[in-house]
VOGURO-677460 format. One record per atom (N, C-alpha, C): x, y, z. Coordinates in steps of 0.05 Angstrom, whole numbers, padded with zeros to 5 digits, always signed. Example, Ala and Ser with C-alpha at 12.3 -4.5 7.8 and 13.67 -1.06 7.14 Angstrom:
BEGIN
+00264-00114+00156
+00246-00090+00156
+00264-00066+00156
+00257-00045+00142
+00273-00021+00143
+00258+00001+00157
// end
This chain:
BEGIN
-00220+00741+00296
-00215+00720+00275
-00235+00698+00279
-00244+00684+00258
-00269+00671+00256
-00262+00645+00250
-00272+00624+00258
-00265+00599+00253
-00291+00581+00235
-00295+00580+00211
-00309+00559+00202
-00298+00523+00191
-00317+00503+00198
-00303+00492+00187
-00308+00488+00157
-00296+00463+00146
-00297+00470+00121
-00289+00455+00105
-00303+00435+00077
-00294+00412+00065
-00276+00425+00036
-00247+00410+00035
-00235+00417+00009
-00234+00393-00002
-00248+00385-00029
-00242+00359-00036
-00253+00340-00031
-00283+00344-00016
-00291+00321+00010
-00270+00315+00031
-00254+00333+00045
-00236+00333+00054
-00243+00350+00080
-00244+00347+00100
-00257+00364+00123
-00234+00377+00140
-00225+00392+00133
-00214+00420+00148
-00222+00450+00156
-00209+00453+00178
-00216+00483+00184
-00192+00501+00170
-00219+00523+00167
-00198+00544+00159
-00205+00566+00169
-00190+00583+00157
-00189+00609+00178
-00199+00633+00160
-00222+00645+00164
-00243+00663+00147
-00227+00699+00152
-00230+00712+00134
-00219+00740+00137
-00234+00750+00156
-00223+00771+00169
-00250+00790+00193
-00249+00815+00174
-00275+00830+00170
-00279+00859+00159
-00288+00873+00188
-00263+00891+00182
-00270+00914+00203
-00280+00930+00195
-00301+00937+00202
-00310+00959+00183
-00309+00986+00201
-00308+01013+00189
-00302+01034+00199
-00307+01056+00177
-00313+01087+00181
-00333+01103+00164
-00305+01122+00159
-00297+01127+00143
-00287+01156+00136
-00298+01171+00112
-00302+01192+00118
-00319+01221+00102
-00357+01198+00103
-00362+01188+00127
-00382+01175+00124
-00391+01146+00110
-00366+01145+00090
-00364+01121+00072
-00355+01091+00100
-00367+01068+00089
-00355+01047+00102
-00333+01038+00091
-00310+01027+00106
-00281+01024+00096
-00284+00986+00105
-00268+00968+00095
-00265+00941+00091
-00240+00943+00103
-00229+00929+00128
-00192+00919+00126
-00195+00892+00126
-00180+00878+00102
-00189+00842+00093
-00159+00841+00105
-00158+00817+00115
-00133+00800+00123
-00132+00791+00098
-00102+00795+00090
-00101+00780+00065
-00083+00752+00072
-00080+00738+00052
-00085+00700+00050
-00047+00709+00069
-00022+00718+00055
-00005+00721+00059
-00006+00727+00102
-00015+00743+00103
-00012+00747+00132
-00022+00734+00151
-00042+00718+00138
-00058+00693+00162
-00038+00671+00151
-00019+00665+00132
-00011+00635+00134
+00005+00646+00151
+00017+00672+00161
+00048+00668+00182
+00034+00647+00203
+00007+00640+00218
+00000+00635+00227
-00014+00602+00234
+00003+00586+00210
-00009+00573+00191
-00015+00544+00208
+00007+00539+00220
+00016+00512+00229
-00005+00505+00254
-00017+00531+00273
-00041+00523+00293
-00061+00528+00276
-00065+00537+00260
-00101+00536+00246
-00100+00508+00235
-00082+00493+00224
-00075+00465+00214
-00077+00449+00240
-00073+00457+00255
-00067+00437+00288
-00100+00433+00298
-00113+00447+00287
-00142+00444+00297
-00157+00420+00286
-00133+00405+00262
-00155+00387+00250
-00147+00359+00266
-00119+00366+00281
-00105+00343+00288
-00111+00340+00325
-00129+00366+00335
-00124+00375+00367
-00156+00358+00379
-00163+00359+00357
-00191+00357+00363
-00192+00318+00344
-00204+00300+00369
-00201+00274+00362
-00233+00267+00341
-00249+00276+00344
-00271+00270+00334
-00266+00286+00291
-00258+00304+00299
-00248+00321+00276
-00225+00302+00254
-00209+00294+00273
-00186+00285+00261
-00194+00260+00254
-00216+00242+00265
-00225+00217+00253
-00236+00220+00222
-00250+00239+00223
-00270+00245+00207
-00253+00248+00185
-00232+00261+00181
-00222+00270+00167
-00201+00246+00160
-00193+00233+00184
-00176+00208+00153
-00189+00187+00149
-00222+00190+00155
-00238+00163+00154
-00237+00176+00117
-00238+00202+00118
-00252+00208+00083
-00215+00208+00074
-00195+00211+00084
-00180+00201+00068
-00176+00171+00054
-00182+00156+00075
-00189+00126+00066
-00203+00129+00041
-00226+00133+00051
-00248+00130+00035
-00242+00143+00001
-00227+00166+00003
-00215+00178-00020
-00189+00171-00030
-00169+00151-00030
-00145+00159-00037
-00137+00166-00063
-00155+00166-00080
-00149+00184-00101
-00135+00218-00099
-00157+00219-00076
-00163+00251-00070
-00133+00263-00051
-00103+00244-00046
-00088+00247-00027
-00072+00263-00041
-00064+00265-00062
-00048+00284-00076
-00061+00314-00074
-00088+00314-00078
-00093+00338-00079
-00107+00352-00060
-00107+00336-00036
-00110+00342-00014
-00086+00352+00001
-00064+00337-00001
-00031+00348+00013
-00025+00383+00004
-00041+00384-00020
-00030+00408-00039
-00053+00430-00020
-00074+00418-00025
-00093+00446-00005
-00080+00459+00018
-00068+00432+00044
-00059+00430+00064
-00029+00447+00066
-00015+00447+00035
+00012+00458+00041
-00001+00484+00032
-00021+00492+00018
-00033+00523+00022
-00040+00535+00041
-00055+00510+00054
-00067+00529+00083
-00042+00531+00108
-00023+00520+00097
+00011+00523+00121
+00017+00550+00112
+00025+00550+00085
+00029+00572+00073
+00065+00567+00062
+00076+00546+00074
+00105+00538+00069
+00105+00509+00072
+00126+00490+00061
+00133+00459+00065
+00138+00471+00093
+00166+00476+00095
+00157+00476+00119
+00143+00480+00153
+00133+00489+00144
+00097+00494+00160
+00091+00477+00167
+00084+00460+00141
+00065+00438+00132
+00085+00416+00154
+00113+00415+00140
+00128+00390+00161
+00130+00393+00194
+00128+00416+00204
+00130+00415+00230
+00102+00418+00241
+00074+00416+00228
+00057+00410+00239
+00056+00380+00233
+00066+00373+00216
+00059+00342+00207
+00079+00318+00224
+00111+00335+00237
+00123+00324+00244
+00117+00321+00276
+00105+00342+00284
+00109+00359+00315
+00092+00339+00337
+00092+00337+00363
+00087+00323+00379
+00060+00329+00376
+00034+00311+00374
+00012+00304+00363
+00010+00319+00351
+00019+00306+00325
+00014+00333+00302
+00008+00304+00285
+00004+00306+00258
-00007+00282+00236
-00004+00263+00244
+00023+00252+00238
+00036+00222+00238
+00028+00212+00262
+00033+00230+00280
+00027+00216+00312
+00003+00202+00311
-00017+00215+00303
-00046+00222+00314
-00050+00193+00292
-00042+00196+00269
-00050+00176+00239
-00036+00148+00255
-00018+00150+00271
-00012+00120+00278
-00026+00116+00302
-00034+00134+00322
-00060+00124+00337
-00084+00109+00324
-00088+00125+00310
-00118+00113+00296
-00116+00087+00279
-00086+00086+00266
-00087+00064+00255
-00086+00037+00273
-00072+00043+00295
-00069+00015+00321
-00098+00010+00326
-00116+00038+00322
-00137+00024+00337
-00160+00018+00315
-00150+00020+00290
-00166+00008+00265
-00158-00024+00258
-00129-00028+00272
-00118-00060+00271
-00140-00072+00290
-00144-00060+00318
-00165-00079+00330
-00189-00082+00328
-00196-00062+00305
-00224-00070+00304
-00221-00088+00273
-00203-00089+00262
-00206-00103+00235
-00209-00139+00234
-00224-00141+00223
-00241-00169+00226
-00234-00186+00203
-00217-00179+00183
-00200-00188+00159
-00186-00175+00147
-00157-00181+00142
-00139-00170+00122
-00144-00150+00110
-00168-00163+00090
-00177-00138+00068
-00177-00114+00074
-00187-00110+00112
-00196-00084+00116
-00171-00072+00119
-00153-00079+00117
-00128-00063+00121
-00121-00053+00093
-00117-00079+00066
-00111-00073+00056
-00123-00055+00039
-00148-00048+00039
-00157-00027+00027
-00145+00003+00036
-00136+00002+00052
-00121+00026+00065
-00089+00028+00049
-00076+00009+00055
-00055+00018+00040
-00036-00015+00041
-00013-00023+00028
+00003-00047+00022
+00025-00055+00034
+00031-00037+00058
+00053-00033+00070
+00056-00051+00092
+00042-00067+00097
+00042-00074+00127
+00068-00105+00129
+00073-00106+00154
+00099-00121+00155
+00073-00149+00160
+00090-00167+00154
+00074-00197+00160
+00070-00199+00184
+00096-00190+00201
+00085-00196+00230
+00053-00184+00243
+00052-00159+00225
+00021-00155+00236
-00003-00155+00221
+00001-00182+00209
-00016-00197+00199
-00027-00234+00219
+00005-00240+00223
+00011-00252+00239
+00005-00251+00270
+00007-00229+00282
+00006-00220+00305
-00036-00217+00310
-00043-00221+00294
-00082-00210+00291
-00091-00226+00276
-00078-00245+00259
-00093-00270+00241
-00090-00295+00245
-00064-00294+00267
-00049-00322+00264
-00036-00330+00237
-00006-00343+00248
+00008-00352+00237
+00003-00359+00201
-00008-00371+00207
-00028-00388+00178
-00044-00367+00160
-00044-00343+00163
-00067-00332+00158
-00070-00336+00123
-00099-00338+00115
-00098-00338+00090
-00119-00303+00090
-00118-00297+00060
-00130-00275+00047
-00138-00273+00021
-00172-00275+00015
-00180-00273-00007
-00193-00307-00006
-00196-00310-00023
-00222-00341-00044
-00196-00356-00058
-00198-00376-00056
-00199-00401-00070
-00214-00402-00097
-00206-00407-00123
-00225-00409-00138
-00239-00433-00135
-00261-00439-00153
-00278-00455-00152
-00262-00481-00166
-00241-00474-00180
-00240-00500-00208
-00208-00516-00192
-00203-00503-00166
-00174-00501-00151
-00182-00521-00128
-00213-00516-00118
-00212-00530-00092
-00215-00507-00070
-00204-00519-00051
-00221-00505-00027
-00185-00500-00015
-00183-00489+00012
-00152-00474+00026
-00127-00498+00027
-00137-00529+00039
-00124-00544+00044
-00126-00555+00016
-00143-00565-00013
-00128-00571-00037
-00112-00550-00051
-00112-00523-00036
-00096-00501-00053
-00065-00503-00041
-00067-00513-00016
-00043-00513-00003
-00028-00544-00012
-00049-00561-00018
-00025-00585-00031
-00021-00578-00055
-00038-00567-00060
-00019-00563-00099
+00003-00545-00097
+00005-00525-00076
+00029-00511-00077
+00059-00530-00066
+00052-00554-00048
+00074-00569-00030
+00082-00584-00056
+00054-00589-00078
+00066-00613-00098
+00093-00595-00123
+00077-00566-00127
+00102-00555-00146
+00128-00547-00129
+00127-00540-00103
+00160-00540-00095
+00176-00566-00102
+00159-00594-00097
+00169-00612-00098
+00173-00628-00119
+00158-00614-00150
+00162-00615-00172
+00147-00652-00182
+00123-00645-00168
+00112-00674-00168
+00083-00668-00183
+00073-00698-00201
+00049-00691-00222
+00020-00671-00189
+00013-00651-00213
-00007-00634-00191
-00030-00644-00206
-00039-00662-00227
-00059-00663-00253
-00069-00643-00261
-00047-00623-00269
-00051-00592-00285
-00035-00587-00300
-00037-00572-00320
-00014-00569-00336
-00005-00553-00321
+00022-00556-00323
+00037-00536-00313
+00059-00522-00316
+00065-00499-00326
+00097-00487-00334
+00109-00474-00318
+00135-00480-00306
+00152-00456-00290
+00165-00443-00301
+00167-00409-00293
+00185-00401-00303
+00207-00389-00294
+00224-00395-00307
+00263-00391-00288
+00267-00371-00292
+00262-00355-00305
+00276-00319-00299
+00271-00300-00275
+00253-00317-00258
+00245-00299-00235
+00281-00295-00219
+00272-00271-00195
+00294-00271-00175
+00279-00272-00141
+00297-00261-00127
+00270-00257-00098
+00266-00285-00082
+00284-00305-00091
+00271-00322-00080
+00251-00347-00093
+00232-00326-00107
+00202-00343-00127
+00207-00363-00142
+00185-00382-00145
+00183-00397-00163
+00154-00389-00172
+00150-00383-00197
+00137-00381-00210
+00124-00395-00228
+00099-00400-00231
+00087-00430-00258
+00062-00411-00263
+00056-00425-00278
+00028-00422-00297
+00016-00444-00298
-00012-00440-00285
-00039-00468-00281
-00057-00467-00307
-00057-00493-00311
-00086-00490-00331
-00111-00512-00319
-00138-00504-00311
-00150-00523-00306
-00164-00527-00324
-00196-00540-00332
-00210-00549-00350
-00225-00517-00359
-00220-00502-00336
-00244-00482-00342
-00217-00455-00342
-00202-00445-00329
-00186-00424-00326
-00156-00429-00327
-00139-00406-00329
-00113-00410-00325
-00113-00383-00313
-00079-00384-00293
-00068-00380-00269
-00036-00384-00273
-00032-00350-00255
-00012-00358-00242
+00004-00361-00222
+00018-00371-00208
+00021-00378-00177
+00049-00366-00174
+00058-00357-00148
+00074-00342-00147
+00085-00358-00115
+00106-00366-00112
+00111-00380-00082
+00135-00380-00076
+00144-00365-00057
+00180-00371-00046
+00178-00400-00045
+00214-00396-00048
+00222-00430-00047
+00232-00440-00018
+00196-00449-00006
+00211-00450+00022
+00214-00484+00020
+00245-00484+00026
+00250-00509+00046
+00237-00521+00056
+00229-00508+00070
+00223-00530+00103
+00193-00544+00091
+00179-00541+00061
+00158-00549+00054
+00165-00575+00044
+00189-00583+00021
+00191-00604+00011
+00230-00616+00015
+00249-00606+00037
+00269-00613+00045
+00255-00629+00071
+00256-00660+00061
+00255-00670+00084
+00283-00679+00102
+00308-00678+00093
+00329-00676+00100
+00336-00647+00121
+00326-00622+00121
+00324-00598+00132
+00308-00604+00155
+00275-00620+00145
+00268-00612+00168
+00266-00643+00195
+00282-00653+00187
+00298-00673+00196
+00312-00662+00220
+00324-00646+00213
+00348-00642+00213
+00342-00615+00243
+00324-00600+00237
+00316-00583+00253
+00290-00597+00275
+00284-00610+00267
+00265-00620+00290
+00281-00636+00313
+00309-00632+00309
+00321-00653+00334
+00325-00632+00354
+00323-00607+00352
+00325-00582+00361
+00294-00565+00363
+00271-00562+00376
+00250-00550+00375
+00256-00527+00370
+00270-00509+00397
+00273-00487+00395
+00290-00482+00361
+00306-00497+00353
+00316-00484+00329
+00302-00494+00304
+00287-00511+00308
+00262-00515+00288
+00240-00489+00286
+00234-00476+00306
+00217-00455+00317
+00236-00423+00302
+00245-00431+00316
+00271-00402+00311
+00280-00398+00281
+00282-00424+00266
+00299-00423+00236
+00274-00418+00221
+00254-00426+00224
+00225-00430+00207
+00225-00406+00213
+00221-00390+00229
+00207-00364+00235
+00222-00341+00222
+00240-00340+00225
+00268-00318+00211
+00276-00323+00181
+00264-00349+00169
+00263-00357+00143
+00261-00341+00130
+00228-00355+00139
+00198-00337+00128
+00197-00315+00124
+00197-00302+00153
+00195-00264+00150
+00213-00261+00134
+00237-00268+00126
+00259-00255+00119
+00260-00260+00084
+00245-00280+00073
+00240-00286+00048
+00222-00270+00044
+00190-00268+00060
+00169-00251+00053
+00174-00235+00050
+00191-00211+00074
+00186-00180+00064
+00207-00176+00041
+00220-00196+00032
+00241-00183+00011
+00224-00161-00013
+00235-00146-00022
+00224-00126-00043
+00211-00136-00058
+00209-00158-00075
+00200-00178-00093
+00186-00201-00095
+00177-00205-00067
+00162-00226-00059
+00142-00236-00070
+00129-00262-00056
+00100-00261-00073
+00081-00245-00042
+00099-00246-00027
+00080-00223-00003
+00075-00203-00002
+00107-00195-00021
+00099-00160-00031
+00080-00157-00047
+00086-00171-00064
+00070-00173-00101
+00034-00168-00083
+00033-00195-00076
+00006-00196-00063
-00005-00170-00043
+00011-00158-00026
-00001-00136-00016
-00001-00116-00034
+00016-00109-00057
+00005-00090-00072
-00012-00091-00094
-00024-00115-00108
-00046-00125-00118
-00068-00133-00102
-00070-00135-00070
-00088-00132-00055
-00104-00100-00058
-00077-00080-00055
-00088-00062-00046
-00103-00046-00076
-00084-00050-00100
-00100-00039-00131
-00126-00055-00125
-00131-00083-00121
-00147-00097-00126
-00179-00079-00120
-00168-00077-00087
-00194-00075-00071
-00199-00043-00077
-00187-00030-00092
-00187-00001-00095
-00191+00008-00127
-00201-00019-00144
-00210-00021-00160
-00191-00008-00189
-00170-00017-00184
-00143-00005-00195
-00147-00020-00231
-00157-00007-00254
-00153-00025-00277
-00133-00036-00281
-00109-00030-00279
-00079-00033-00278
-00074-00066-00265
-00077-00074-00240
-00078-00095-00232
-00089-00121-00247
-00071-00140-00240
-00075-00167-00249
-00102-00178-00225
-00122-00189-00232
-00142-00200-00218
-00122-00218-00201
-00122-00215-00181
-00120-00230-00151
-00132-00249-00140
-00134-00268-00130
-00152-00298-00123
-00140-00298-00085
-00116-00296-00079
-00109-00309-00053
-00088-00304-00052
-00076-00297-00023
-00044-00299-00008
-00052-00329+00015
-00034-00339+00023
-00022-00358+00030
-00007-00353+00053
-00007-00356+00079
+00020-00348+00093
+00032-00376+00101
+00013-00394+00101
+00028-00427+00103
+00047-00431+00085
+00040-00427+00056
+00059-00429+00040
+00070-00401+00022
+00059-00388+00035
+00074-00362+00024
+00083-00361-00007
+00054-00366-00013
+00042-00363-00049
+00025-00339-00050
+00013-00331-00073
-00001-00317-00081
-00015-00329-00111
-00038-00325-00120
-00047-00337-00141
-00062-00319-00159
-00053-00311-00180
-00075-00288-00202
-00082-00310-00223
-00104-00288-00231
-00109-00293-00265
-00086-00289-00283
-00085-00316-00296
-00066-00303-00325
-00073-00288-00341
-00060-00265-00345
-00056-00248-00370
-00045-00253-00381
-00073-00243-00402
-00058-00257-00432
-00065-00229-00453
-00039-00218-00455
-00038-00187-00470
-00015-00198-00495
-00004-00177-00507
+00018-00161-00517
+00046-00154-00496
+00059-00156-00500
+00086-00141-00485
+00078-00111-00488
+00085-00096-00465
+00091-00065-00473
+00118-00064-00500
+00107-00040-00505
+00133-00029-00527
+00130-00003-00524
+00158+00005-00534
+00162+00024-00543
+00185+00036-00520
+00185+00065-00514
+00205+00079-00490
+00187+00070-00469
+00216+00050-00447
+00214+00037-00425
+00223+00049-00400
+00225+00079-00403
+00236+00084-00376
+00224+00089-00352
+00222+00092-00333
+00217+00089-00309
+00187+00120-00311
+00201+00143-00320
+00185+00156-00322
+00160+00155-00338
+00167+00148-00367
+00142+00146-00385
+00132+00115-00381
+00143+00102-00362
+00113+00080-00361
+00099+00090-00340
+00108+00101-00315
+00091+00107-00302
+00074+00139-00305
+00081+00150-00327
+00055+00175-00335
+00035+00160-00351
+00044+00126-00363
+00023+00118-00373
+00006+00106-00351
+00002+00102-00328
-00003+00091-00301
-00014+00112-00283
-00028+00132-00300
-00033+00154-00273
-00059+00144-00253
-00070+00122-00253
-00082+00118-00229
-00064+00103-00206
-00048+00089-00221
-00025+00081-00203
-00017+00107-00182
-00009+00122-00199
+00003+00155-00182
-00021+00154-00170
-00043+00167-00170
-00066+00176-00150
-00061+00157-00134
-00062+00133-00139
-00057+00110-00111
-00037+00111-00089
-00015+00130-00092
+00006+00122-00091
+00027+00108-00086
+00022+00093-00106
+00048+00071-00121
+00061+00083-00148
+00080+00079-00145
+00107+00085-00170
+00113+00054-00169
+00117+00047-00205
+00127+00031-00208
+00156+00027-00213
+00159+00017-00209
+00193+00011-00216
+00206-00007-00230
+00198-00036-00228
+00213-00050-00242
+00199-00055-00271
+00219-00032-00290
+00205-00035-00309
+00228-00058-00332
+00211-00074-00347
+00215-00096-00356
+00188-00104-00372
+00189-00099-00392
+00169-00108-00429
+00163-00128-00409
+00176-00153-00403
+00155-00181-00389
+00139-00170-00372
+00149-00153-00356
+00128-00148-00326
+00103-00128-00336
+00095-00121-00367
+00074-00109-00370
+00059-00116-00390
+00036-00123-00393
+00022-00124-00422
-00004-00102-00423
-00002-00103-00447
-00032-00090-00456
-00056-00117-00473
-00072-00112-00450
-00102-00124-00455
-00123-00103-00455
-00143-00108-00483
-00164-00090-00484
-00155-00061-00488
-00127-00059-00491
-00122-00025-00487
-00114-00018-00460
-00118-00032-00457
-00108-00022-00410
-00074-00040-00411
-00059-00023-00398
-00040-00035-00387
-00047-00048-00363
-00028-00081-00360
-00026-00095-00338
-00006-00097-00326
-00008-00096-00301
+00023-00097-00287
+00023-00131-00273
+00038-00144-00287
+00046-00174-00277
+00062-00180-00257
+00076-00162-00251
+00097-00168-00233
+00097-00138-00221
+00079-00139-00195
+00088-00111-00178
+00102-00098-00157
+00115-00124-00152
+00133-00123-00122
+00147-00098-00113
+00165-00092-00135
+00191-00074-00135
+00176-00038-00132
+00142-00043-00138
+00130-00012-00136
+00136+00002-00104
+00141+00027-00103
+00136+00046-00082
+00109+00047-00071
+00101+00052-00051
+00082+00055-00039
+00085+00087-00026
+00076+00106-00033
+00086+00146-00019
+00059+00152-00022
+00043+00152+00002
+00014+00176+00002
+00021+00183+00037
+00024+00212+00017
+00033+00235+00052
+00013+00235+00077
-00010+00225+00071
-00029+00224+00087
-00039+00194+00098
-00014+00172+00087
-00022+00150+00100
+00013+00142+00107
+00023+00156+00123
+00054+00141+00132
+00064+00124+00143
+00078+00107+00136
+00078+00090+00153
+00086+00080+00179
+00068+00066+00192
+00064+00064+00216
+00089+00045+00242
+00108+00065+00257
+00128+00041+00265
+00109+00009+00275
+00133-00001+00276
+00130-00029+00283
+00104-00038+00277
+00083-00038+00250
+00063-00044+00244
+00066-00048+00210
+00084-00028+00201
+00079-00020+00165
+00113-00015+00170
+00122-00020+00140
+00145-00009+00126
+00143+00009+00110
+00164+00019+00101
+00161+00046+00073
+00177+00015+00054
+00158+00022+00037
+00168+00000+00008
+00180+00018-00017
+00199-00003-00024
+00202-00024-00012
+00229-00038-00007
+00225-00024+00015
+00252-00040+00025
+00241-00035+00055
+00266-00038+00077
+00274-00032+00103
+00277-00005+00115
+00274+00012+00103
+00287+00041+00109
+00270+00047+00135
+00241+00038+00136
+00228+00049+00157
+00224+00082+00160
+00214+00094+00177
+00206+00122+00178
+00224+00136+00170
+00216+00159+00151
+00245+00167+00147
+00232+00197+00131
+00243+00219+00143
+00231+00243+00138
+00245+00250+00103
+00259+00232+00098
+00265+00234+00061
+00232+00229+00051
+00216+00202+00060
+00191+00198+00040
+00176+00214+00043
+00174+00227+00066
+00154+00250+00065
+00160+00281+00045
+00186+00288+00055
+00198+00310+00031
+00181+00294-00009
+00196+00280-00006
+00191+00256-00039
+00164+00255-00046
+00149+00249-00022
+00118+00246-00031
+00108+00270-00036
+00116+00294-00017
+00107+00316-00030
+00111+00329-00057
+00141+00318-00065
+00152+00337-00095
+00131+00315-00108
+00129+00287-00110
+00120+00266-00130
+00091+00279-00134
+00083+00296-00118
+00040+00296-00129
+00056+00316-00157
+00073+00341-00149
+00070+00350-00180
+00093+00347-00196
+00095+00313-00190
+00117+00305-00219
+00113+00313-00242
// end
């Protein structure tokens, strides 16, 4: 049996080549082909070769990165060359088998990453703490516009709208949000914007933080369990922002242009869109077959709501992305580093079954 390797997709795996035996009867040469059926019984170590071998296995999710369009139809080659799901799951589940090996590489792609971005081009999942834990506390992500000012005038204009004090901008909030958010709309001389910011306390309650500074440790302790606990909510402007980070940098038409996340003030700031409402049938399914780069990405949207979408130029925009899924089988999420969105569920052998039925929704 013959081993070549071998690209599906720009996708670098080995596979496993037929042997011809050849042999003469009445003088004639005779062919015995392994056929496809009898080499997958076999399926789960010819698959283990892409994961056994470390130089192999880089290579191969450096071009998943580099492709995530290509993850749907890469999973599909991969459950061919198993020959069964489950094949495919107990090489993918099994002691250095995918996931293992994909959360090695990712720990050691956190330490070489030199900004946010490089993460978030990979995928939207990541918990704040390990953003926090490699950026510091404060960390910001992305530009400042030019017509806004620079990190520290972006951060008082956000302390002045919690506190509902003149910012010299026009400015509109709007109350239908949930999550926590306060939401407005900026206009400067040259652009308009819109800002997205939990309602933290401890920014404009000077009675709160009064109140907690007579206590360090519970000044320390209440601030910290706030925050995380406002940020990762499903709906955040931390969610919103890591999954308009990740369309952004992945060149997603769908996305609202992105400017900055905030972890001081735990804002986010886009371009206003300025469309149409969606119309027409709003369900969960037919907006997102209208969204199929979303799918290649994989994100599913979910909170569907006429406000949270417009059409500009003919392209749908997604305004509000928080409540989307994040499922690509070949980027899982990583314990104590990434969540499955969006919520809490954490690792959980349901998203992987899900991601696989979702490539042929």
């Amino acid at each position: 049996m013959k081993i070549l390797f071998n690209t599906i997709n720009n996708i670098a795996i080995y596979q496993r080549q037929p042997v011809q035996k050849q042999a003469r009867i009445n003088n004639q040469p005779k062919y015995d082909t392994i056929s496809f059926q009898a080499r997958t019984l076999n399926a789960v170590p010819e698959l283990s070769r892409i994961t056994s071998d470390n130089k192999v296995f880089e290579r191969f999710v450096k071009q998943v990165i580099n492709n995530p369009r290509k993850s749907g139809e890469t999973v599909n080659n991969l459950l061919k060359q198993a020959g069964s799901t489950p094949n495919f799951i107990n090489w993918y589940l099994q002691k250095g088998g995918y996931k293992e090996k994909y959360s090695e590489f990712i720990n050691n792609y956190l330490n070489k990453a030199k900004k946010p971005e490089d993460l978030l081009k990979i995928s939207p999942n990541w918990g704040i703490w390990t953003f926090e834990n490699k950026f510091g506390n404060d960390f910001f992500i992305g530009n400042v516009p030019k017509d806004i000012g620079n990190k520290q005038s972006y951060r008082k204009l956000v302390e002045k709208l919690l506190k509902n004090s003149d910012t010299g901008l026009k400015v509109k909030e709007f109350t239908n949000g949930l999550s926590g958010k306060r939401t407005f709309s900026l206009e400067t001389d040259q652009h308009k914007y819109i800002l997205k910011t939990q309602q933290d306390f401890s920014l404009y309650s000077k009675e709160l933080k009064k109140a907690l500074e007579k206590d360090k440790w519970l000044y320390d302790s209440f601030i910290k369990i706030h925050k995380e606990n406002e940020n990762m909510k499903s709906d955040s402007s931390y969610i919103n922002a890591m999954i308009d980070f990740y369309l952004n940098l992945n060149n997603c038409p769908n996305a609202a242009k992105i400017h900055c996340f905030d972890a001081k003030t735990s804002s986010v700031l886009y371009d206003y869109v300025d469309g149409k409402e969606l119309t027409g049938r709003l369900d969960i399914r037919e907006v997102n077959k209208k969204l199929p780069d979303l799918k290649a990405l994989g994100i599913v949207y979910n909170d569907i709501n006429a406000a949270n979408l417009k059409e500009q130029n003919g392209i749908i925009k997604i305004i509000d992305s928080g409540e989307s899924s994040f499922n690509d089988v070949l980027k899982p999420a990583v314990p104590g580093l990434q969540i499955e969105l969006p919520n809490w569920s954490g690792n959980s052998i349901l998203s992987l079954i899900s991601g696989i039925n979702y490539i042929n929704f």
